[in-house]
C-alpha positions in Angstrom: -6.2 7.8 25.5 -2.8 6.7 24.5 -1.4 8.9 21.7 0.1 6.2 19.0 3.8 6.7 17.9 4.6 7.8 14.7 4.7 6.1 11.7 7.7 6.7 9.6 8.8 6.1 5.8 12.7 6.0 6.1 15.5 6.4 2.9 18.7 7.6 2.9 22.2 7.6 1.2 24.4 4.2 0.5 27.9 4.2 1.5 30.7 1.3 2.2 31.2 -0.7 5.6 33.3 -0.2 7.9 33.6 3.7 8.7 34.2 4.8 11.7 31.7 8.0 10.9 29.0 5.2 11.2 28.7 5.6 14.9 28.2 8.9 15.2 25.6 9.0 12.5 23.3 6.3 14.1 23.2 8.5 17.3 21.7 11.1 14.7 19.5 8.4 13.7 18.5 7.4 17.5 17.7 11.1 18.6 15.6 11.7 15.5 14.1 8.4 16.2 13.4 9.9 19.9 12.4 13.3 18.9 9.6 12.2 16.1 8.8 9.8 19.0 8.5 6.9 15.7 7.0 3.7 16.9 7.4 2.1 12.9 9.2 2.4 10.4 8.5 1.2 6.6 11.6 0.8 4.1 14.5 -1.1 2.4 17.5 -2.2 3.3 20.0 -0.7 0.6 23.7 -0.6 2.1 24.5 2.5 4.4 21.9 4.5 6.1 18.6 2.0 5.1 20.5 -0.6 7.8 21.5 2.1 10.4 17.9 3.1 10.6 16.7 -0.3 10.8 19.1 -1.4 13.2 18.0 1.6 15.1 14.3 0.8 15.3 14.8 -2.5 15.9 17.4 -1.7 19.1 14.7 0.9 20.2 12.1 -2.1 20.1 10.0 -0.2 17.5 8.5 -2.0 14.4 10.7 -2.7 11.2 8.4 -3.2 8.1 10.9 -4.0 5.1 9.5 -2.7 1.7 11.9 -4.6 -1.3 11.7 -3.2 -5.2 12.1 -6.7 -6.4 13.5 -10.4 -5.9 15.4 -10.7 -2.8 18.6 -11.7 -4.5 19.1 -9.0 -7.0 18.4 -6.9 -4.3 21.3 -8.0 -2.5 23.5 -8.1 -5.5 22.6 -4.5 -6.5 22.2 -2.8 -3.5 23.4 -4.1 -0.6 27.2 -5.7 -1.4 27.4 -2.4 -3.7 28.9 -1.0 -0.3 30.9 -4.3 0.8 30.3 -8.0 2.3 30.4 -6.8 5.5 26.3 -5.2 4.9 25.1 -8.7 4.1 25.4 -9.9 7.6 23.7 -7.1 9.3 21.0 -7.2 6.2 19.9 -10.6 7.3 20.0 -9.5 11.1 17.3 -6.6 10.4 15.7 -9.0 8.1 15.1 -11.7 10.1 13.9 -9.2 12.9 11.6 -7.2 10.8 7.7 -7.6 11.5 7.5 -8.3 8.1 8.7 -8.1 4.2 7.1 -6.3 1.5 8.3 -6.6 -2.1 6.8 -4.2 -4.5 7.4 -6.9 -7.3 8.2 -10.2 -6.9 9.9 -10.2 -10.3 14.1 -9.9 -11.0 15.5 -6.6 -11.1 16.0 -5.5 -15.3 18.2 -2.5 -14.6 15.5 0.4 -14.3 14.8 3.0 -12.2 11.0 2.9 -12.5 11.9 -0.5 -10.2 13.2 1.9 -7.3 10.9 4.6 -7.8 7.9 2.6 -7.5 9.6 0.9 -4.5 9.5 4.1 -2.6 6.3 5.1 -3.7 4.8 1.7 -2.5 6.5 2.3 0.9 4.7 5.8 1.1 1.4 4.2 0.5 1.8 1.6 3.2 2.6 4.1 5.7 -0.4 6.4 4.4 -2.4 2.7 4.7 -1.3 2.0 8.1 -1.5 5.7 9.3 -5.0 5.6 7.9 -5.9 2.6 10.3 -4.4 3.6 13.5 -5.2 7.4 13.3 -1.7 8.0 13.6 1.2 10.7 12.2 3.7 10.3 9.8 6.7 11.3 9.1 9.6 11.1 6.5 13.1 10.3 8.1 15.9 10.4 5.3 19.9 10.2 5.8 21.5 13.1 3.6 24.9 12.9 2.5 26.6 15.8 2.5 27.7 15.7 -0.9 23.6 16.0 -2.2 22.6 17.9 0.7 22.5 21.2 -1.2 21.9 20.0 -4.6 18.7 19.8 -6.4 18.6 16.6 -8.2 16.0 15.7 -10.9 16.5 11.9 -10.7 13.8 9.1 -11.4 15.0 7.5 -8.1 17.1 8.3 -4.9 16.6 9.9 -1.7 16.4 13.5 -2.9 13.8 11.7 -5.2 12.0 10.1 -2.4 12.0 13.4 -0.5 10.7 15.4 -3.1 7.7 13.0 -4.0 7.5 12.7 0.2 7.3 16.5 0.5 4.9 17.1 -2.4 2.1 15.5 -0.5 2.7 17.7 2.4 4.2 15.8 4.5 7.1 16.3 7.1 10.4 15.2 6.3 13.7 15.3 8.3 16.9 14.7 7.5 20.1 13.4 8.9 23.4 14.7 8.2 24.8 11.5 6.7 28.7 13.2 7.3 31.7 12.2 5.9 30.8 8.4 5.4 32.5 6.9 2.4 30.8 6.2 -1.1 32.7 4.3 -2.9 30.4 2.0 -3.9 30.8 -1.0 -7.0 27.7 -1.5 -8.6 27.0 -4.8 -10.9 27.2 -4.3 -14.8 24.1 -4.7 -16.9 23.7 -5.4 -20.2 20.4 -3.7 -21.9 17.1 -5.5 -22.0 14.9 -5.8 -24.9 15.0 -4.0 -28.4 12.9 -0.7 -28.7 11.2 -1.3 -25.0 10.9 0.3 -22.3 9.2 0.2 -18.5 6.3 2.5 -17.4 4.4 2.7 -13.8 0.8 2.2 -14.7 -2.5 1.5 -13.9 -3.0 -1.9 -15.0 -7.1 -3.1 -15.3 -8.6 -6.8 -16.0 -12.1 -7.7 -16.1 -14.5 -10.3 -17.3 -18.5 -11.5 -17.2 -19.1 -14.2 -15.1 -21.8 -16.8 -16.9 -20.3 -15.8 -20.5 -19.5 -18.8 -21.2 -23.1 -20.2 -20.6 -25.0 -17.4 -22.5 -27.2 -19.0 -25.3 -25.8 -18.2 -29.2 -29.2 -15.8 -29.3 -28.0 -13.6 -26.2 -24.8 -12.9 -27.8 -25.5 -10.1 -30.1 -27.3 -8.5 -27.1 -24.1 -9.3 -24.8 -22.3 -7.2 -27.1 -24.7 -4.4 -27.9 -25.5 -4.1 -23.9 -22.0 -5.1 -22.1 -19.4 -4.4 -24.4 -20.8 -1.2 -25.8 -21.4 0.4 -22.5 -17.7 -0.5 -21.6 -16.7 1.3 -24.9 -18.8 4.8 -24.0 -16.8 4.3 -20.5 -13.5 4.0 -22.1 -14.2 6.7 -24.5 -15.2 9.1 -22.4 -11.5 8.8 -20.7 -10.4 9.8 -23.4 -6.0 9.3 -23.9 -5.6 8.3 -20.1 -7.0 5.3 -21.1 -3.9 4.5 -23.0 -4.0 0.7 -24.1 -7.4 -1.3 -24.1 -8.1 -5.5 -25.2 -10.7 -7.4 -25.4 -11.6 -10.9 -26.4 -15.4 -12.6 -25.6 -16.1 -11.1 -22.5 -12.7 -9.9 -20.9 -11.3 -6.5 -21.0 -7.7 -5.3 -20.5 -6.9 -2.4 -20.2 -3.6 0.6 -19.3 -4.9 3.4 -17.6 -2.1 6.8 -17.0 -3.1 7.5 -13.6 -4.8 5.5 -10.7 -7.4 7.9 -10.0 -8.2 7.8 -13.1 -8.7 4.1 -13.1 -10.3 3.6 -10.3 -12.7 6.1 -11.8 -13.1 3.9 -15.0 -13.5 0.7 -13.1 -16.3 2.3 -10.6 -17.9 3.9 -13.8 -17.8 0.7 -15.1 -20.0 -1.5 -12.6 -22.3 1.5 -12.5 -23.3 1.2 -16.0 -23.4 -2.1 -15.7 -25.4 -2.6 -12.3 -29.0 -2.7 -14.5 -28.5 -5.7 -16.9 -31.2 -7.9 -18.3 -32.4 -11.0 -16.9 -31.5 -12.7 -20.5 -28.1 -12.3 -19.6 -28.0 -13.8 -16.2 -28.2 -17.4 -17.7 -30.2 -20.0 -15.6 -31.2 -17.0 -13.2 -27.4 -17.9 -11.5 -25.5 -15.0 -10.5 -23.9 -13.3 -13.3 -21.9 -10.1 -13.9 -18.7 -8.5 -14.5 -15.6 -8.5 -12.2 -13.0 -5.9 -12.0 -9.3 -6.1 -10.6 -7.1 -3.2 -10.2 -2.6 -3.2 -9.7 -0.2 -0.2 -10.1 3.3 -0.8 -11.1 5.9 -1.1 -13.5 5.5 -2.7 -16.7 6.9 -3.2 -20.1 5.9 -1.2 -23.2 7.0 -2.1 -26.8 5.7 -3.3 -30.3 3.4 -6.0 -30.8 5.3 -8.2 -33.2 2.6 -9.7 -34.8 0.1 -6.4 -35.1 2.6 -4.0 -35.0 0.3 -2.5 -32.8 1.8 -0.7 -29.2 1.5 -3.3 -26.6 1.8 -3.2 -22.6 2.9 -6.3 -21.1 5.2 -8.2 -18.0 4.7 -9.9 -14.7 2.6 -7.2 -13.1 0.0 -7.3 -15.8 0.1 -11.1 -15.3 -0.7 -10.6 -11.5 -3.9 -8.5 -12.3 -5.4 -10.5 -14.5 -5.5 -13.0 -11.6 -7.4 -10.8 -9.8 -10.1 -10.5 -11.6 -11.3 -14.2 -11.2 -11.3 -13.5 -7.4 -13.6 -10.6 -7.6 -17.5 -10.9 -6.5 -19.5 -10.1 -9.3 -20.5 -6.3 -9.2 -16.7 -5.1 -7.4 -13.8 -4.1 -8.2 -10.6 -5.5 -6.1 -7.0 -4.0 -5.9 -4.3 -5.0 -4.8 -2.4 -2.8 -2.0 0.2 -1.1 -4.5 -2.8 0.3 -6.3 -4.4 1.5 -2.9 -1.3 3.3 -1.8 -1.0 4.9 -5.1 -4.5 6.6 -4.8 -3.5 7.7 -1.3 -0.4 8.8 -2.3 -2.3 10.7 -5.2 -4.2 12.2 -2.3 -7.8 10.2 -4.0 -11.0 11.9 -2.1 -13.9 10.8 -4.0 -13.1 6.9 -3.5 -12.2 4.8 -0.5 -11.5 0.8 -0.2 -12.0 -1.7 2.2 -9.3 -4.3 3.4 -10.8 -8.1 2.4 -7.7 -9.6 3.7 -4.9 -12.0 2.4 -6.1 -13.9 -1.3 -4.9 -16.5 -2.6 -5.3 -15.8 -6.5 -6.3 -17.6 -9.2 -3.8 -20.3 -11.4 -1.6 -20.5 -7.8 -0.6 -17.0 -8.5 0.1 -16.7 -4.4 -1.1 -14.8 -1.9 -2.2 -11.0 -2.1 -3.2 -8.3 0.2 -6.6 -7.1 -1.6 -9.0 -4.1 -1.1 -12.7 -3.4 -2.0 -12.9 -0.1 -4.2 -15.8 1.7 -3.7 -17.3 5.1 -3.9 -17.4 7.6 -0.9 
């Protein structure tokens, strides 16, 4: 039986073009490459040592799976040309060579960290996914400048970031000695966004009733007796992890702190709601509630019209076309959600690939997964 390479979740310090350290450092990058005996690799393609790793798998004929924080173009602007023009070339080289491109948002880049953070955590997850699959090891391969070598940072985002979340789920990291390569990096200025907001990484969960819409005016007192007030006892019992909740007719929104936690509430969920009556099945058609579940970064400010707090942005907008996609009785998520529950080293759940979706309103394409429990 043929033992499966490695697969590896690379990061590593920026620095500028041009050095003459550079080739000295990608033979560090080869030989770990070698030792780990890494057959994939899963990460961006910042400036500095996130291209000499890929340009090392990718001459070692391994797998390059690039895993972006957010549009393509910001990305460039932010971190690649941070270390000089002469990156962008070799950016679209590893890009165009990669097995494929993974962008933890699709939306622009707003100047926050949660942005990169997530990113990395995202790339953990699809190696933990993949690893998963093919029964395989992993491993964390990050380039350490010398300058942060022997600190002990506390940063939202970064590599000594991405090690220590890498680390606390007991896996094996290994570093390269980045050496003397220049840092003089210019970043793009950004103005603030928004007025008294601010971005969170949460669990994000939409649902709704299928055949609402066709319930009689005499089955809607029992629709809201039976349905919506066995959702409430659900949400109650969570307590202040479930941090934001919505509703309107038959469709529930809700913020949830942590994805174990959410995937709990949306399995809890179908269970109490598994034993209906056939009054509200209308026409004896199939009826039912449908549950989608994302993890990721999202906006949270004032309501200006309730004054109430109120959790909103592009990522919320992608779950709630998830939902509509769901068979009656599951719960779907989306593969940022299932990587955060591995990465939150989940045991009482486990989910099922159902492939590429196209969601609903042409919302594009998404990788989706059936929750269920173990």
């Amino acid at each position: 039986m043929t033992v499966p390479g490695k697969i590896a979740m690379y990061c590593g310090h920026m620095f500028n073009a041009g050095s003459t350290e550079e080739t000295d450092l990608a033979a560090r990058i080869h030989a770990a490459l070698a030792e780990q005996g890494v057959s994939v690799g899963y990460g961006p393609l910042a400036c500095g040592a996130d291209i000499l790793i890929a340009e090392a798998l990718l001459e070692r004929g391994c797998e390059l799976q690039v895993v972006l924080p957010f549009a393509e173009e910001d990305f460039i602007a932010e971190s690649v040309l941070c270390g000089g023009e002469d990156w962008l070339v070799r950016y679209h080289a590893c890009r165009q060579a990669a097995s494929a491109v993974h962008f933890a948002t699709p939306g622009a880049y707003v100047g926050d960290d949660n942005q990169f953070a997530y990113n990395s955590q995202y790339a953990m997850g699809l190696v933990a996914l993949r690893a998963q699959i093919e029964q395989a090891e992993t491993v964390q391969l990050a380039v350490v400048s010398d300058k942060f070598a022997s600190l002990s940072l506390t940063g939202l985002a970064g590599t000594m970031a991405d090690i220590r979340q890498w680390q606390a789920l007991g896996r094996q990291t290994v570093t390269i000695p980045a050496g003397p390569v220049p840092r003089q990096l210019t970043f793009p200025h950004h103005d603030p966004i928004g007025d008294g907001t601010r971005r969170e990484i949460r669990s994000i969960l939409f649902a709704d009733y299928k055949g609402f819409s066709r319930l009689g005016e005499r089955d809607l007192p029992m629709f809201m007796h039976l349905v919506m007030g066995r959702i409430a006892q659900v949400l109650h019992a969570h307590g202040d992890h479930v941090e934001f909740r919505n509703t309107w007719g038959d469709a529930i929104y809700a913020i949830v702190d942590e994805p174990q936690r959410a995937a709990a509430v949306a399995l809890e969920l179908q269970a109490e709601l598994a034993d209906l009556p056939v009054e509200l099945v209308p026409g004896g058609d199939v009826a039912g509630m449908r549950i989608g579940l994302h993890y990721g970064p999202i906006w949270v400010g004032t309501d200006r019209i309730t004054g109430n707090r109120l959790w909103y942005g592009g990522e919320v907008n992608r779950t709630a076309r998830i939902e509509p996609v769901t068979p009656v009785g599951g719960v779907y998520c989306t593969d940022a959600f299932a990587s955060a529950l591995l990465v939150s080293n989940c045991r009482n759940c486990r989910f099922t690939s159902v492939g590429t979706v196209e969601l609903a309103k042409s919302f594009g394409e998404v990788e989706l997964y059936r929750l269920d429990r173990f």
